[in-house]
C-alpha positions as a printed NumPy array, in Angstrom:
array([[ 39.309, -31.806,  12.922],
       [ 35.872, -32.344,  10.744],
       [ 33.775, -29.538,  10.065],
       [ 31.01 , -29.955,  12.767],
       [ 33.854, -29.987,  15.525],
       [ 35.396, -27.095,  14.115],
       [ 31.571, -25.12 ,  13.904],
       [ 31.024, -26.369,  17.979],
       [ 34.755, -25.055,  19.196],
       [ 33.628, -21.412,  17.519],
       [ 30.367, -21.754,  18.625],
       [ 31.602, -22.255,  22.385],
       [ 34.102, -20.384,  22.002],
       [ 34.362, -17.872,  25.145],
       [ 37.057, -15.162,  24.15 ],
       [ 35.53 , -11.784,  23.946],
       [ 34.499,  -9.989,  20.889],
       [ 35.459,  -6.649,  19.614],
       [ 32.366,  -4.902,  19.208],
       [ 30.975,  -4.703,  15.527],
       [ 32.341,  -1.712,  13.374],
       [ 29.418,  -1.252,  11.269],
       [ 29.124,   2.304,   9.607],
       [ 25.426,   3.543,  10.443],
       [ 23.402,   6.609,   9.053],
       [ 24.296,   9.249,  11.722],
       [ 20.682,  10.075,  11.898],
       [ 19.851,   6.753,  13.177],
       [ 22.234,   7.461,  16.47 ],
       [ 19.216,   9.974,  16.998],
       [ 16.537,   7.881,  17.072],
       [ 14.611,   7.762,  20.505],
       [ 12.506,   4.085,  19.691],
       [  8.368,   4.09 ,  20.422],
       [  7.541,   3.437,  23.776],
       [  4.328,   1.139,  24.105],
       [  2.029,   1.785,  27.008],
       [  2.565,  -0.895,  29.849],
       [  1.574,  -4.437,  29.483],
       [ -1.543,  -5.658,  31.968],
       [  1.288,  -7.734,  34.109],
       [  2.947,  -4.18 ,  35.301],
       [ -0.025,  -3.542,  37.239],
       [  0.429,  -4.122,  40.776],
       [ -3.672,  -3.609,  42.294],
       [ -5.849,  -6.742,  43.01 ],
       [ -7.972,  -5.922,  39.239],
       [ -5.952,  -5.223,  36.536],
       [ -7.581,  -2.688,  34.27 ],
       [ -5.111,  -2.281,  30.845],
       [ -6.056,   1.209,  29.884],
       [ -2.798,   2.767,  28.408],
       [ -2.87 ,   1.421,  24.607],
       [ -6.631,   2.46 ,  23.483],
       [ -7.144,  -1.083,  22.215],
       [-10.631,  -2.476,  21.94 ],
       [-11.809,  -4.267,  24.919],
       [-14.104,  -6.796,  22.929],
       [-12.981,  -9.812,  21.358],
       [-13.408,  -9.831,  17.616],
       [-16.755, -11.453,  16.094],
       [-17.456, -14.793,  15.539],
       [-17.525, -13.835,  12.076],
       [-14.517, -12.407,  12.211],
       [-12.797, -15.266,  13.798],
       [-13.91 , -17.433,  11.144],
       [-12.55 , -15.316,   8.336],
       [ -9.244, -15.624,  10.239],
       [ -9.426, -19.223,  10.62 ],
       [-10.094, -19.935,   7.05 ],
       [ -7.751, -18.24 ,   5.778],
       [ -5.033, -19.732,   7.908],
       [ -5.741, -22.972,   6.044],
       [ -3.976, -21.341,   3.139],
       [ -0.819, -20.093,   5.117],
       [  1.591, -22.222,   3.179],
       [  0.594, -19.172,   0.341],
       [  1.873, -15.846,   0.26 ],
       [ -1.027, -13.175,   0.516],
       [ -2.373, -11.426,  -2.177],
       [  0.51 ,  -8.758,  -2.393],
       [ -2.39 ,  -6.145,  -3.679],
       [ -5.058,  -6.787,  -1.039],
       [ -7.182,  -6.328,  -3.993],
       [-10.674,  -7.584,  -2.506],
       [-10.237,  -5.659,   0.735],
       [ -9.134,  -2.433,  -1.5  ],
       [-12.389,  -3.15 ,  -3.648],
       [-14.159,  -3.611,  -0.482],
       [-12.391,  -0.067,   1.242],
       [-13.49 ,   1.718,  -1.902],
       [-16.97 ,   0.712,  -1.733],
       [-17.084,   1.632,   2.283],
       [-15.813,   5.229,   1.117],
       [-17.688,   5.318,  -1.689],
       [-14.311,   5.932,  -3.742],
       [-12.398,   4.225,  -7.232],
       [-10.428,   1.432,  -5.955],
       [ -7.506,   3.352,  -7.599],
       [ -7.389,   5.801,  -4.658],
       [ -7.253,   2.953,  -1.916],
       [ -3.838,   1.334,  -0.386],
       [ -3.119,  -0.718,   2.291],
       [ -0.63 ,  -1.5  ,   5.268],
       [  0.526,  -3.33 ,   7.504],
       [ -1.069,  -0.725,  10.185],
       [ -1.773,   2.764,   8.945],
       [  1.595,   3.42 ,  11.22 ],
       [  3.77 ,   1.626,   8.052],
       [  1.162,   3.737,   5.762],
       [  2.078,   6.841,   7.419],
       [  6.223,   5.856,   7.357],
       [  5.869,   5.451,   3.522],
       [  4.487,   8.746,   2.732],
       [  6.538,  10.405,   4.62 ],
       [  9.518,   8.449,   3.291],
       [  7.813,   9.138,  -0.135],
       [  8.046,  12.847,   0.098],
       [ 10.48 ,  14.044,   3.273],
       [ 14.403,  12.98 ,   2.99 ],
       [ 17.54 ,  14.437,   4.814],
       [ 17.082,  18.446,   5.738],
       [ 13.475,  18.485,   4.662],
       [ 10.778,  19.174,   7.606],
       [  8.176,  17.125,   9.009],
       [  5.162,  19.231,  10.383],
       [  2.893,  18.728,  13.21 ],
       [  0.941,  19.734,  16.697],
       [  2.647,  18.401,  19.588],
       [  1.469,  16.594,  21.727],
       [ -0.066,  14.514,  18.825],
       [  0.99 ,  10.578,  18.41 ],
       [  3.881,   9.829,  19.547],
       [  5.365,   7.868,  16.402],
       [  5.404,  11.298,  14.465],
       [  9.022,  12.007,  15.677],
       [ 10.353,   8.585,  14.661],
       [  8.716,   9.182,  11.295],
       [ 11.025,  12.117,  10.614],
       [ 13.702,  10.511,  12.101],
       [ 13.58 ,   7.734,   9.946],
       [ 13.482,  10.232,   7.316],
       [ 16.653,  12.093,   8.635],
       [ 14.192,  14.999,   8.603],
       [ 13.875,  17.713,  11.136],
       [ 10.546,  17.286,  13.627],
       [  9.009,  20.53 ,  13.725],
       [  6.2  ,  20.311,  16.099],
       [  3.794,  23.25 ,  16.565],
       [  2.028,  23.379,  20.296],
       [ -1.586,  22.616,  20.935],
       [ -3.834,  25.683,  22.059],
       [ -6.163,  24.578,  24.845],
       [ -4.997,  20.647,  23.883],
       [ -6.464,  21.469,  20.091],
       [ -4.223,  21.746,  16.867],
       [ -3.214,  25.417,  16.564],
       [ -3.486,  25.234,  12.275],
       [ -2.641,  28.836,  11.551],
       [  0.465,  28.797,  13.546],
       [  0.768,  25.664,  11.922],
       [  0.35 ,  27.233,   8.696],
       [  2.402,  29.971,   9.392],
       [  5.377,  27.018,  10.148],
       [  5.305,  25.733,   6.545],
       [  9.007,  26.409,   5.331],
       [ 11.311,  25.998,   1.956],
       [ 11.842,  22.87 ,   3.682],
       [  8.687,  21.237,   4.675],
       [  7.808,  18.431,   3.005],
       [  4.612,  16.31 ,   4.451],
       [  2.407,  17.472,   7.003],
       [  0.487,  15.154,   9.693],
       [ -2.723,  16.292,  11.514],
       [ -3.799,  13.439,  14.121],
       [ -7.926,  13.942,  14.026],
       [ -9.374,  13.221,  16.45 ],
       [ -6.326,  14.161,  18.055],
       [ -4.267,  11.527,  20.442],
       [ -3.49 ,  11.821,  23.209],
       [ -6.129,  14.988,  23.461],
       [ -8.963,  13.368,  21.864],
       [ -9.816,  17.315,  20.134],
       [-11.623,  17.116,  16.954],
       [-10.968,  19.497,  14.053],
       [-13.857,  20.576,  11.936],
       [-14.234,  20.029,   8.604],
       [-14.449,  23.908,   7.609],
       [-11.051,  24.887,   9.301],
       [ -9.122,  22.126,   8.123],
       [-10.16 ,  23.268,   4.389],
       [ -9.432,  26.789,   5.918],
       [ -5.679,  25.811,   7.042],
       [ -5.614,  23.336,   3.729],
       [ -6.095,  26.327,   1.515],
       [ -2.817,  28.023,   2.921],
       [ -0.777,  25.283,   2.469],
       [  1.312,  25.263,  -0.788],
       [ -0.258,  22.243,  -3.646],
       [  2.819,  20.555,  -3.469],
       [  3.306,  19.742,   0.223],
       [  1.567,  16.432,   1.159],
       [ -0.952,  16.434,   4.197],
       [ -1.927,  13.518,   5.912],
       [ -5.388,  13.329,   7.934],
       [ -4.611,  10.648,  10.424],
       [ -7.813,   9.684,  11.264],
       [ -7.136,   6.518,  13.308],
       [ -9.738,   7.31 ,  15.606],
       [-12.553,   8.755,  13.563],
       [-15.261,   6.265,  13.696],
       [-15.299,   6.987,  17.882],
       [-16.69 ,  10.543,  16.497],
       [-20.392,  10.322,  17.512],
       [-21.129,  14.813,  16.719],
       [-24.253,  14.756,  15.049],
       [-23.729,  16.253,  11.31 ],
       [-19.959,  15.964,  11.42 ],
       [-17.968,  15.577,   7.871],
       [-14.89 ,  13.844,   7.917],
       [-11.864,  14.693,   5.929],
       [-12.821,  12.527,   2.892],
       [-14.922,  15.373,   1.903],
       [-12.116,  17.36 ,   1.213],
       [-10.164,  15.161,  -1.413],
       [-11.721,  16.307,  -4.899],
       [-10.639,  19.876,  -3.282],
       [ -7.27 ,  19.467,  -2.513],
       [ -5.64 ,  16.562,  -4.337],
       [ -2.08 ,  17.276,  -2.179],
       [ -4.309,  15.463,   0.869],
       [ -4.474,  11.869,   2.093],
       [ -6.306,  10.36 ,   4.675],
       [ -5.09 ,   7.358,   6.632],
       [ -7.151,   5.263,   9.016],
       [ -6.274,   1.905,  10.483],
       [ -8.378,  -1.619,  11.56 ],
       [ -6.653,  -1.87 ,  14.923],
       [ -9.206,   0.334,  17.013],
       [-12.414,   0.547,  16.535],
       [-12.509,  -2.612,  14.345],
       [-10.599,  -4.343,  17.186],
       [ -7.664,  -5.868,  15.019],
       [ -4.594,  -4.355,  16.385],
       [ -3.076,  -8.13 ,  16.489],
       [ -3.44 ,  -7.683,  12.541],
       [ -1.655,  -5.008,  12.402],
       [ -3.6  ,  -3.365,   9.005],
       [ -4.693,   0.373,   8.097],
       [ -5.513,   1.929,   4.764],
       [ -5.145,   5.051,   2.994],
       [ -7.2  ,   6.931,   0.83 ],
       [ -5.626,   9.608,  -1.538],
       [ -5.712,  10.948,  -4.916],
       [ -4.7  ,   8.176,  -7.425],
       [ -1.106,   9.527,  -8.147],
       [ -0.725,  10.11 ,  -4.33 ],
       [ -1.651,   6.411,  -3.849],
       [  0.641,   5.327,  -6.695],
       [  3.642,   6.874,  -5.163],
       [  2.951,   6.   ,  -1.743],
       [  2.896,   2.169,  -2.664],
       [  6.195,   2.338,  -4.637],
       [  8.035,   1.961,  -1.357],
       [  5.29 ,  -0.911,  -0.318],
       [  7.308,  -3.91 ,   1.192],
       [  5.668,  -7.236,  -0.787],
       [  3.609,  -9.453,   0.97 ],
       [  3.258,  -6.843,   4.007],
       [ -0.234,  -6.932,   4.639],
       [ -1.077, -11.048,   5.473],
       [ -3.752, -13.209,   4.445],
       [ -4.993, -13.092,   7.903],
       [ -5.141,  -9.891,   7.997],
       [ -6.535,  -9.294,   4.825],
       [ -9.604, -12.025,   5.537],
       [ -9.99 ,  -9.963,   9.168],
       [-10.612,  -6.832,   7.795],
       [-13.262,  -7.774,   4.823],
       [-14.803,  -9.24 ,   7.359],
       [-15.114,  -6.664,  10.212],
       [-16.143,  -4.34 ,   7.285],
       [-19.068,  -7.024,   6.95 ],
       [-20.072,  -6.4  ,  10.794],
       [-21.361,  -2.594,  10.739],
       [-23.941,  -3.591,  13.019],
       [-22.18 ,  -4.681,  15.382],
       [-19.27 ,  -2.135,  15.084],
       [-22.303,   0.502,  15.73 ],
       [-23.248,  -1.031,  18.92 ],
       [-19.652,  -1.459,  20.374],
       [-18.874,   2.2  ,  19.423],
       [-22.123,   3.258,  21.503],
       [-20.928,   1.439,  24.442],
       [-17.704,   2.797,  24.402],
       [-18.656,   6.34 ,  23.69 ],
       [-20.673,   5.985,  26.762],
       [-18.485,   4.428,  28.719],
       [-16.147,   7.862,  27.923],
       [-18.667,   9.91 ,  28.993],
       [-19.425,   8.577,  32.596],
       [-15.483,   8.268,  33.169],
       [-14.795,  12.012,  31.95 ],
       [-17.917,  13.271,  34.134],
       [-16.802,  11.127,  37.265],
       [-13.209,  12.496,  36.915],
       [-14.594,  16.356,  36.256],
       [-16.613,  15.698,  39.319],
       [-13.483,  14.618,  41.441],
       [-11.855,  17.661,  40.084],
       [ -9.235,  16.399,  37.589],
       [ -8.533,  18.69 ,  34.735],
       [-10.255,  16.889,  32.001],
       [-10.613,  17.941,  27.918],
       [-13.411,  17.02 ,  26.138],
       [-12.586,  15.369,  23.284],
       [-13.609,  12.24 ,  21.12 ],
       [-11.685,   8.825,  21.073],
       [-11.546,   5.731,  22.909],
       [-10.003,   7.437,  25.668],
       [ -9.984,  10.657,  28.353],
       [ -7.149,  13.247,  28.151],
       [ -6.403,  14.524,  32.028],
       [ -4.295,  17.753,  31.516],
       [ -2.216,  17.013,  34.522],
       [  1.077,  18.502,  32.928],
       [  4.146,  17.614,  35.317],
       [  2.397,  15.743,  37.854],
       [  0.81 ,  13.259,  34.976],
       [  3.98 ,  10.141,  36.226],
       [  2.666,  10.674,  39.674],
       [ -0.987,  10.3  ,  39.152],
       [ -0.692,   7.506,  37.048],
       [  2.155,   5.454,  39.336],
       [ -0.748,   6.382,  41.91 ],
       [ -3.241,   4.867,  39.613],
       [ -1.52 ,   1.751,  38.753],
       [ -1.178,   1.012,  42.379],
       [ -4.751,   1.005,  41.893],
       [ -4.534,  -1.507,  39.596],
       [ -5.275,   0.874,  36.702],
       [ -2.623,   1.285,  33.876],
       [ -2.758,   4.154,  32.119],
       [ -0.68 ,   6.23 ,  29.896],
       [  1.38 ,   8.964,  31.502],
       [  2.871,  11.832,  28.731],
       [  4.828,  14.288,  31.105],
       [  5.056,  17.229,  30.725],
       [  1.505,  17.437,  29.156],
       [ -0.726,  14.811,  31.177],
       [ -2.174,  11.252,  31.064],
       [ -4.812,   9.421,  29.264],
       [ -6.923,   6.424,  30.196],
       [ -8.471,   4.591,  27.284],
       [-11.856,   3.173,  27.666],
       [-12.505,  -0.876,  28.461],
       [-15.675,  -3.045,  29.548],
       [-17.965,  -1.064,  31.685],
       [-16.459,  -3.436,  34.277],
       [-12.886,  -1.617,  33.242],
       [-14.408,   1.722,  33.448],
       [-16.321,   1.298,  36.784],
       [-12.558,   0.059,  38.167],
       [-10.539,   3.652,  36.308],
       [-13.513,   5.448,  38.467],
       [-13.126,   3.203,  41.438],
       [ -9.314,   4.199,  40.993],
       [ -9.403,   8.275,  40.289],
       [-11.499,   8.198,  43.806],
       [ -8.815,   6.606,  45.413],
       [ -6.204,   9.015,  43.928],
       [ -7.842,  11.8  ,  44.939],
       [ -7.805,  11.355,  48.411],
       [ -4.205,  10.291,  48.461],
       [ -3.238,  13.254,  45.976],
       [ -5.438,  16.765,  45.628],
       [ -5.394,  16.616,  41.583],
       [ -4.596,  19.817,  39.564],
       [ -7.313,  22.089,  38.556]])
């Protein structure tokens, strides 16, 4: 029998397997896996509004789609495994030394590294809850314990957070703007619940939403680096920039920080087309400016048309609008999806719509009418 016939016969072969005996990290049995927010197909209504992932609605720029398309001449390359132009170019943004910028494949892989960096088997992870819902896979990934501290009127209770810190607390993540609340912290009590926490703990400003943040006079947490050097702030491309397809974020730390955080950097993770996206969405601020105006608007007239209808709705920042529904958050949004309306249902705390076009918006409104009737909404 040659050696291709003998390949086909085992290929073919139909007798059952035993299954595989492979030893696994007992932590990893654990792991409950991220659940993305419904695709636009799972709709079932005439108009499909996709409002459950807080992606940007617009199509990148021109410009942007350019970059992209010149660099994909060169794909038969491997990336620059430093990113150092878009680094040099995050720097300048932030007005920081280059040395204090790294970058990811999505702040999301930015975020697994530091943890992984500082938090291993019987540490603690720390955070709010509800916050973003990949903060539990982070410590599980880590084998760490998730210890989540609850929200006070959906905002980040930090001294109750900062009376949490343990022995065994390792990294601490505070989502701000918050998701799925959309609750902004200011700058004065984060340094307030910064200066309780012990020097050698890292704390991680997720930021992933801050450039929605429109409050006249508001400091972000960048401010608060040449303070307290145990911080790092992590913000990503794939929202307001409108490159989640990219899938790239950046950190900005102290340089040691930064140093350790990219030891556990996976070469070549961040891709050429990726890379030439982002320096050139940096490029657009104009534009970026006017897109963020629409959209803040756009959150505005859907939070005040669902107040008025009597939904229980936080004010908060974001590409999106928290409805406190607690239990009955599945219901409303099965009713809304009916409606043609996908949104993002996070029982037993509520459900969030992101904002789209003003077309998308005018539907979600169109939609949280129609619920209404069918279902009195809790208040």
């Amino acid at each position: 029998m040659s050696v291709n016939a003998s390949a086909s016969q085992l290929t073919n072969d139909p007798s059952p397997r035993a299954p595989a005996a492979v030893r696994m990290r007992p932590s990893i049995a654990t792991i409950q896996p991220y659940k993305p927010g419904k695709p636009a197909g799972a709709a079932t209504g005439k108009r499909i509004a996709a409002l459950a992932s807080n992606e940007m609605p617009f199509a990148p720029s021109p410009a942007v789609r350019e970059a992209i398309a010149q660099a994909a001449a060169g794909l038969n390359r491997y990336p620059d495994p430093h990113a150092t132009a878009l680094r040099e170019r995050i720097a300048t943004a932030n007005g920081v030394d280059v040395d204090r910028v790294a970058v990811g494949a999505g702040s999301m892989i930015l975020l697994q590294q530091a943890v992984l960096s500082t938090t291993g088997e019987g540490d603690e992870l720390l955070y709010a809850w509800p916050s973003f819902e990949g903060y539990p896979l982070l410590a599980s990934l880590a084998g760490a314990r998730a210890v989540g501290v609850p929200l006070i009127d959906a905002r980040h209770d930090l001294p109750a957070m900062a009376d949490a810190i343990s022995d065994r607390t390792r990294c601490i993540l505070v989502c701000n703007p918050n998701n799925p609340t959309g609750t902004l912290l200011g700058r004065d009590e984060i340094a307030a619940f910064l200066a309780r926490v012990p020097s050698d703990r890292l704390v991680i400003l997720d930021e992933a939403y801050r450039e929605f943040v429109d409050e006249p006079g508001y400091r972000d947490a960048l401010t608060l680096l040449d303070e307290f050097p145990n911080v790092a702030v992590t913000r990503t491309f794939s929202k307001a920039y409108g490159l989640a397809g990219l899938r790239i974020g950046y950190c900005i730390a102290a340089p040691d920080v930064i140093a350790t955080i990219r030891r556990s950097h996976i070469p070549f993770n961040v891709t050429a087309l990726a890379q030439a996206g982002a320096m050139a969405a940096l490029d657009g601020a104009g534009e970026l400016h006017e897109r963020l105006a629409e959209l803040s608007a756009g959150r505005r007239r859907l939070a005040a048309h669902a107040r008025a209808l009597g939904y229980p709705v936080v004010d908060g920042y974001g590409n999106f609008v928290w409805l406190a529904l607690g239990e009955r958050a599945p219901q409303i949004s099965a009713l809304l999806e009916a409606e043609g309306v996908i949104s993002r249902a996070l029982p037993p705390f509520g459900t969030r719509i992101s904002v789209g076009t003003p077309e998308d918006v005018d539907h979600a409104m169109q939609a949280l009418e129609q619920v209404a009737s069918a279902a009195e909404p809790a208040g």
